[in-house]
C-alpha positions as CSV (number, residue, x, y, z in Angstrom):
1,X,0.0,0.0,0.0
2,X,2.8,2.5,0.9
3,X,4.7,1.4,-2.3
4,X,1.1,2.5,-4.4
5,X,0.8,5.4,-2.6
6,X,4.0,6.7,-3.1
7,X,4.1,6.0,-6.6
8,X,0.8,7.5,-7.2
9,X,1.9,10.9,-5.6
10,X,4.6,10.6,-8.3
11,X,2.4,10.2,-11.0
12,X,0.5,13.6,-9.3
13,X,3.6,15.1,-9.4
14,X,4.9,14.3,-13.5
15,X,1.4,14.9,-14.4
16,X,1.0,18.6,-12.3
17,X,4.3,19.6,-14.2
18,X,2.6,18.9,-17.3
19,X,-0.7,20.7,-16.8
20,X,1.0,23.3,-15.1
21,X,3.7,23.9,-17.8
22,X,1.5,27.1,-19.1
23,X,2.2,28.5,-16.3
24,X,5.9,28.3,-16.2
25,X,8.5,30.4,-18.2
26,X,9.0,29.3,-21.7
27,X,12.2,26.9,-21.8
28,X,13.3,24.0,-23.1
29,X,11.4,21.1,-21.9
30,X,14.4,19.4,-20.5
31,X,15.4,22.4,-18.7
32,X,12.0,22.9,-17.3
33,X,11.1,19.0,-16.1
34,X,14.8,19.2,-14.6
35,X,14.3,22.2,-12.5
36,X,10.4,21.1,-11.8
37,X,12.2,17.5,-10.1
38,X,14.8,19.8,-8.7
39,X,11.9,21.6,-6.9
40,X,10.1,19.2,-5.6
41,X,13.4,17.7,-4.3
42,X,13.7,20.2,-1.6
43,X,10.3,19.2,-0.5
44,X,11.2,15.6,0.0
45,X,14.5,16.1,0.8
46,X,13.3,18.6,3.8
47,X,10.8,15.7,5.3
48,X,13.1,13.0,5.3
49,X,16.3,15.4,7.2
50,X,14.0,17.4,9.7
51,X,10.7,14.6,10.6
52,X,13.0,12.0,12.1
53,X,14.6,15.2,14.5
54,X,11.2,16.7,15.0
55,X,9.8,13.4,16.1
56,X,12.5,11.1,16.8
57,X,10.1,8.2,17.3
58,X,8.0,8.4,14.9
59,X,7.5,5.3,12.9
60,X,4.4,5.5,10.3
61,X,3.5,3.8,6.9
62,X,2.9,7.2,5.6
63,X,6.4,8.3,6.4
64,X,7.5,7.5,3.0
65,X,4.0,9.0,1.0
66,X,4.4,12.3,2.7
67,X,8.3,12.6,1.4
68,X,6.8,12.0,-1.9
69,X,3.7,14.9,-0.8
70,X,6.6,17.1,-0.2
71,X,7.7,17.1,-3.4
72,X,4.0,18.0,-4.6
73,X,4.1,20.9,-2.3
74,X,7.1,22.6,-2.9
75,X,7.0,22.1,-6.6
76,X,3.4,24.0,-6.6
77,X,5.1,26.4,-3.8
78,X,7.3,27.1,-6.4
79,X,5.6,27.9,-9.4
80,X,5.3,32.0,-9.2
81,X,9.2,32.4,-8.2
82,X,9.9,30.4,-11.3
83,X,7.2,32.3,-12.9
84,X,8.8,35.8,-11.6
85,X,12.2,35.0,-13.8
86,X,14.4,34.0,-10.2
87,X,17.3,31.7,-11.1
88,X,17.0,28.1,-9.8
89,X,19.5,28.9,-6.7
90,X,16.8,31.7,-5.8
91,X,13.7,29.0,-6.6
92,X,15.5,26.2,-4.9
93,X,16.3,27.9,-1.8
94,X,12.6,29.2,-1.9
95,X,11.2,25.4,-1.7
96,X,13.8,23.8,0.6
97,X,13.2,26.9,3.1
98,X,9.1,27.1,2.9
99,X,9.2,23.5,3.1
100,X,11.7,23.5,6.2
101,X,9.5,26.0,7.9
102,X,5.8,25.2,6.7
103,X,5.5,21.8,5.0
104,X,7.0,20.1,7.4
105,X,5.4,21.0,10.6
106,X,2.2,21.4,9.1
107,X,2.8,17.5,7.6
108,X,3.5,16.3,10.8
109,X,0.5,17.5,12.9
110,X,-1.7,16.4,10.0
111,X,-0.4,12.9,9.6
112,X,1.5,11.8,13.4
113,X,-0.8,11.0,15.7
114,X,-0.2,12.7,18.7
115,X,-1.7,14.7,21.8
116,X,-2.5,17.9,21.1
117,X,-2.3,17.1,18.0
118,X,-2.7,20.9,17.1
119,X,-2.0,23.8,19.1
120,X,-4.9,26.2,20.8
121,X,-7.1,23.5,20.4
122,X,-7.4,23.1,17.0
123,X,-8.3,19.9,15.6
124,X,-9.3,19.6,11.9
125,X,-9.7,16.0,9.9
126,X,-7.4,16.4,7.4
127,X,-7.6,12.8,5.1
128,X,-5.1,13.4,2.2
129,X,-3.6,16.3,3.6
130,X,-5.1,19.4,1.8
131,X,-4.1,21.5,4.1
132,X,0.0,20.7,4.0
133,X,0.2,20.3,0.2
134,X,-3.1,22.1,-1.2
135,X,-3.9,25.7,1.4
136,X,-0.3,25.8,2.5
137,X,1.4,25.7,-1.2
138,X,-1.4,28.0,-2.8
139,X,-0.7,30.1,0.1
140,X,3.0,30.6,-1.0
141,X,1.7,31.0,-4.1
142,X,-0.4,33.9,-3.3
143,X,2.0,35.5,-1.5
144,X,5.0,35.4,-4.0
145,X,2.0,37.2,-6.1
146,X,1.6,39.7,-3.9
147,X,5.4,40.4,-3.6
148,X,5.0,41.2,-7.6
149,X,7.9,40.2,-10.1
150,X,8.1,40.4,-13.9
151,X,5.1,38.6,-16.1
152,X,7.0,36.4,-18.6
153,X,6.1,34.8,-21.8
154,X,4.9,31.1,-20.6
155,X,5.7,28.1,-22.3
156,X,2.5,26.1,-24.0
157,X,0.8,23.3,-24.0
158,X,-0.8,21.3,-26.5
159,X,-4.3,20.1,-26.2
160,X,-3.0,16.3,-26.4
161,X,-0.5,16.5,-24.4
162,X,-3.0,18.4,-21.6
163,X,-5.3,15.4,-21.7
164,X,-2.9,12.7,-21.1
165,X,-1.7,15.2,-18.0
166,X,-5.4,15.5,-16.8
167,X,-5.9,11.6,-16.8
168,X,-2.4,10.8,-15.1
169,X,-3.2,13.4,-12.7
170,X,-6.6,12.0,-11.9
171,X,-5.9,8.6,-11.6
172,X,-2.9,9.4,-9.4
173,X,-5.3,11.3,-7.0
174,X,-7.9,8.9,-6.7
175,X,-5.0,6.3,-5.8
176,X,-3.4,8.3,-3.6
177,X,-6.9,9.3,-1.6
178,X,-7.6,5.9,-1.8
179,X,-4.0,4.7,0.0
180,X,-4.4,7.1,2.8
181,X,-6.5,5.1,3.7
182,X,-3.8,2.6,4.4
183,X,-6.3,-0.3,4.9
184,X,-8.6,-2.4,1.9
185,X,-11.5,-2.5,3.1
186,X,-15.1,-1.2,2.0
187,X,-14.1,2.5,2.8
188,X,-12.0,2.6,-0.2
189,X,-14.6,2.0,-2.6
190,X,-16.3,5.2,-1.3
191,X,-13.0,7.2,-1.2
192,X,-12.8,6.6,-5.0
193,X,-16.5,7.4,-5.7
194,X,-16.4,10.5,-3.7
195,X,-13.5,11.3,-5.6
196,X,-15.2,10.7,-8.7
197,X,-18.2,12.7,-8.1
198,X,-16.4,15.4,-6.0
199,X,-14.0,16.0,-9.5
200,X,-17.5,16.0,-11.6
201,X,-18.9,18.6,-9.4
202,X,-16.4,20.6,-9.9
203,X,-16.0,20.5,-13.2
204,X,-19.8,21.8,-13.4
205,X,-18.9,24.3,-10.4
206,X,-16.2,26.1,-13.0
207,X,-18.0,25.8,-16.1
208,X,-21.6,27.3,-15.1
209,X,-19.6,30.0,-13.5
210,X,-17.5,30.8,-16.3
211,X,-20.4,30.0,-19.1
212,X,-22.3,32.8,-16.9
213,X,-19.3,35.1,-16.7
214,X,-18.0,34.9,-20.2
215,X,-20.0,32.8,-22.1
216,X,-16.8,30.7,-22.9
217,X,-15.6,26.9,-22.1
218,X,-11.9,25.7,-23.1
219,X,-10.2,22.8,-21.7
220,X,-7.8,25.0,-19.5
221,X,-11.2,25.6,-17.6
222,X,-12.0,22.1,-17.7
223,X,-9.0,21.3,-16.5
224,X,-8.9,23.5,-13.6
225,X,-12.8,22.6,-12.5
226,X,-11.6,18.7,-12.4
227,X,-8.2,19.6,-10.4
228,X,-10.5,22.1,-8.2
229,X,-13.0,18.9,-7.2
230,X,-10.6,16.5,-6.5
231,X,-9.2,18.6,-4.1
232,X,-12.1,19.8,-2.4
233,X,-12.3,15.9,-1.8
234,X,-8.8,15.5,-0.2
235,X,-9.4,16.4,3.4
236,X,-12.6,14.2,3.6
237,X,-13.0,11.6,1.0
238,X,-13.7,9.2,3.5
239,X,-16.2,11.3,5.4
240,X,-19.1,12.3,2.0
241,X,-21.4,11.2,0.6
242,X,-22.4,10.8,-3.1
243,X,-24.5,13.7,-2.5
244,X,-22.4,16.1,-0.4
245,X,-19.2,15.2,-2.8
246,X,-21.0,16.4,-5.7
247,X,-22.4,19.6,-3.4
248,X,-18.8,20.3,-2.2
249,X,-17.0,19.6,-5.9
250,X,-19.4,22.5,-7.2
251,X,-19.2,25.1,-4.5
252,X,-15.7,24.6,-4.1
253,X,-15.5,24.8,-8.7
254,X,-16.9,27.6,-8.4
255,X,-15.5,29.1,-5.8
256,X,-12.2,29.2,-7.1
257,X,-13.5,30.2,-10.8
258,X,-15.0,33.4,-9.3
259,X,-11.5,33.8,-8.0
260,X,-9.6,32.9,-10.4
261,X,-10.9,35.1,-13.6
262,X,-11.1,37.8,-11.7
263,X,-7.5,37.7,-10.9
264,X,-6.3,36.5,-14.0
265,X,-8.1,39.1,-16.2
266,X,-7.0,41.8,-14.3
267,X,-3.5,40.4,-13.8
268,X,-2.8,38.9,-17.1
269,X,-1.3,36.1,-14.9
270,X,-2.0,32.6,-15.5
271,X,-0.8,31.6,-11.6
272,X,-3.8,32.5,-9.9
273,X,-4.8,29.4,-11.2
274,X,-2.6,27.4,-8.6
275,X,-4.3,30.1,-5.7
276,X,-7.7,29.6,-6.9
277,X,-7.7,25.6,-7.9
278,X,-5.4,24.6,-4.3
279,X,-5.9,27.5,-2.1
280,X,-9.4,28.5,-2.5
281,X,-10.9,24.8,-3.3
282,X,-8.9,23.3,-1.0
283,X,-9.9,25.6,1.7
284,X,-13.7,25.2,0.8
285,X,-13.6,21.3,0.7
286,X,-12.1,21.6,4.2
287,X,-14.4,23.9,5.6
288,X,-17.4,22.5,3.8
289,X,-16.4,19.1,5.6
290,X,-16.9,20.5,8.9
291,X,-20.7,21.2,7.8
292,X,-21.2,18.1,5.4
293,X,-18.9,14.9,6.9
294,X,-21.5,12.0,7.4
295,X,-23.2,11.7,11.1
296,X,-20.5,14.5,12.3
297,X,-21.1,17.5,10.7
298,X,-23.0,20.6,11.3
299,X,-26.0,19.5,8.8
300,X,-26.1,16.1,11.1
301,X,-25.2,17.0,14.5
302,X,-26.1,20.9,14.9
303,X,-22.6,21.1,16.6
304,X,-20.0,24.0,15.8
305,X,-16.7,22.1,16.9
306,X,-16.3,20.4,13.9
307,X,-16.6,23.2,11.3
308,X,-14.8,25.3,13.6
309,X,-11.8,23.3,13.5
310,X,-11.7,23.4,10.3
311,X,-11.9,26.7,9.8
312,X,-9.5,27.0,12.3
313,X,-6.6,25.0,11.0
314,X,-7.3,26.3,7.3
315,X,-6.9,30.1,8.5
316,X,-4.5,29.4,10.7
317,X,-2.1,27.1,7.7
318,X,-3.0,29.7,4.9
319,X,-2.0,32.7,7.0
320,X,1.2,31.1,8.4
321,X,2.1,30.2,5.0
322,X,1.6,33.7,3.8
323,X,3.4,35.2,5.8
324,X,6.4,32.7,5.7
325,X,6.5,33.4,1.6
326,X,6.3,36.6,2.0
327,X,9.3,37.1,4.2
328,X,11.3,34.6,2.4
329,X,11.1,36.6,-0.8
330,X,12.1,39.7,0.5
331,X,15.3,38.1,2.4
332,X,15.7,36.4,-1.2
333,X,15.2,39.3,-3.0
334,X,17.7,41.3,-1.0
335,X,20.6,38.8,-0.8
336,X,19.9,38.7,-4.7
337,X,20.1,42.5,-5.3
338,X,23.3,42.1,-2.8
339,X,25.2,39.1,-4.8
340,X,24.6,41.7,-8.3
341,X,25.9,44.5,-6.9
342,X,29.3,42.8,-5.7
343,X,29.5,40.9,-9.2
344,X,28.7,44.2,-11.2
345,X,31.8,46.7,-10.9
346,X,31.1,50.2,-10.4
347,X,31.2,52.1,-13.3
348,X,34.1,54.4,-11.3
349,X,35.7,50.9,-11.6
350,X,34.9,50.0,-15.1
351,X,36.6,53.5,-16.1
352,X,39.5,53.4,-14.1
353,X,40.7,49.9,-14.6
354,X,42.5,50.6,-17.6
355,X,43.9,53.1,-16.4
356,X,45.4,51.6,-13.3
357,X,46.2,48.6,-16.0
């Protein structure tokens, strides 16, 4: 189970650098899949050196799967830093710090089971950890936005090529959400059905919206509706129904298309596609959990604790995660300016060095 896990989060991986690739400064593609690796690298690199001295004890079938979500998160951490024209020194030192100080910690207290498993309280279900790899990395995202950079010419991606990437993609979901599971038994079965219907709903969330918006439906926007469903399903696969996985893929699809085109257009950045399809529909299939899980939700039980956790933890994820990317750019962004300015002589220098020669 850990083996199919692990390499279904791969196949998540190869086939988010493939969708994604519009997003991404135009390169060569061996250049580009090199550095995408090389991202995700510090993310699994970062779990595997700091988990074992965080918790020296801990011993977990998932140890190895949540390397491998690692990689997912910093590789979509990373997307607007590549986006913004930074060098790979910059992008890498980016994902290997965010994922030293966010990923990691926030991975742990998802995953490990231990008491308090969250601090003040807070105590939101968390299945295939949405809030880690989904709020946290769209999080980054949004704040390396809001730090502002250069809008490049992104590479392209054929219509082909963007199917076979949807399909690997959500097959390699559905299999992962089904392994966290780490048991067969009959839960599985609805863990993929939920998935199903949760990625259908929210296919139909994005396109209504955008068919009422701009009268307009491409296969980017398919795309992002089916990526937007399956993870509003993350955090609570398990925990749906056929009915409340449709209702959650569709609020949560059109959440993040009202979000998303409104950024975009005024923008002219294709990124605010990772904010709006991980950030915003990851945030609403958690919070929407709290009110819709079967016999524990708000709808079923009339209790706030649930749905309060998980607004809780997503605020409290999102905003740390902010915050962290923001302050990593501008220490980034200063050390850069600082390296140029010792490797660029003066221009005193550049007309006296003959001279002196």
């Amino acid at each position: 189970m850990s083996a199919s896990s692990i390499l279904a989060i791969l196949l998540v991986l190869v086939s988010l650098a493939v969708v994604d690739a519009r997003m991404l400064p135009a390169a060569p593609w061996a250049r580009s899949v090199l550095l995408s690796l090389s991202c995700a690298a510090t993310g699994m690199v970062s779990w595997l050196l700091l988990a074992p001295v965080v918790l020296p004890d801990v011993v977990t079938p998932l140890f190895l799967p949540i390397a491998a979500l690692g990689g997912v998160a910093s590789y979509l951490a990373t997307i607007a830093v590549r986006a913004n024209g930074y060098g790979i020194v910059i992008t890498l030192l980016f994902g290997a710090s965010w994922s030293l100080l966010v990923y990691v910690p926030t991975a742990i207290r998802t995953f490990v089971p231990f008491e308090p498993s969250w601090s003040l309280g807070i105590n939101p279900i968390d299945h295939g950890g949405s809030l880690p790899v989904n709020v946290a990395a769209g999080a980054a995202v949004l704040g390396v936005l809001l730090c502002g950079g250069p809008r490049l010419r992104t590479a392209s991606v054929s219509r082909i090529t963007g199917m076979v990437g949807m399909i690997g993609l959500s097959v390699g979901w559905l299999v992962w959400l089904a392994g966290a599971e780490f048991a067969v038994d009959d839960t599985i079965g609805a863990i993929v059905a939920n998935g199903v219907i949760g990625a259908g709903g929210g296919v139909v969330g994005w396109l209504c919206v955008q068919r009422i918006r701009h009268r307009s439906v491409t296969l980017n926007s398919v795309a992002a509706g089916l990526i937007s469903g399956l993870v509003a399903m993350t955090a609570g696969a398990p925990l749906f129904t056929p009915v409340s996985a449709a209702a959650a893929g569709i609020m949560a699809g059109g959440a993040a298309c009202i979000f998303t085109i409104q950024r975009v257009s005024s923008s002219r950045r294709q990124q605010w596609f990772v904010v709006g399809t991980h950030l915003i529909a990851g945030g609403a299939g958690a919070v929407l959990l709290g009110l819709l899980a079967s016999n524990i939700g708000f709808i079923f039980t009339g209790s706030v604790t649930l749905i309060g956790n998980q607004v809780a933890g997503t605020v409290v994820v999102a905003g740390y995660s902010l915050a962290v990317s923001v302050l990593l750019m501008m220490i980034l962004r200063l050390a850069s300016r600082a390296v140029t300015a010792l490797r660029v002589p003066s221009k005193h220098d550049r007309t006296d060095s003959p001279a002196r020669a």
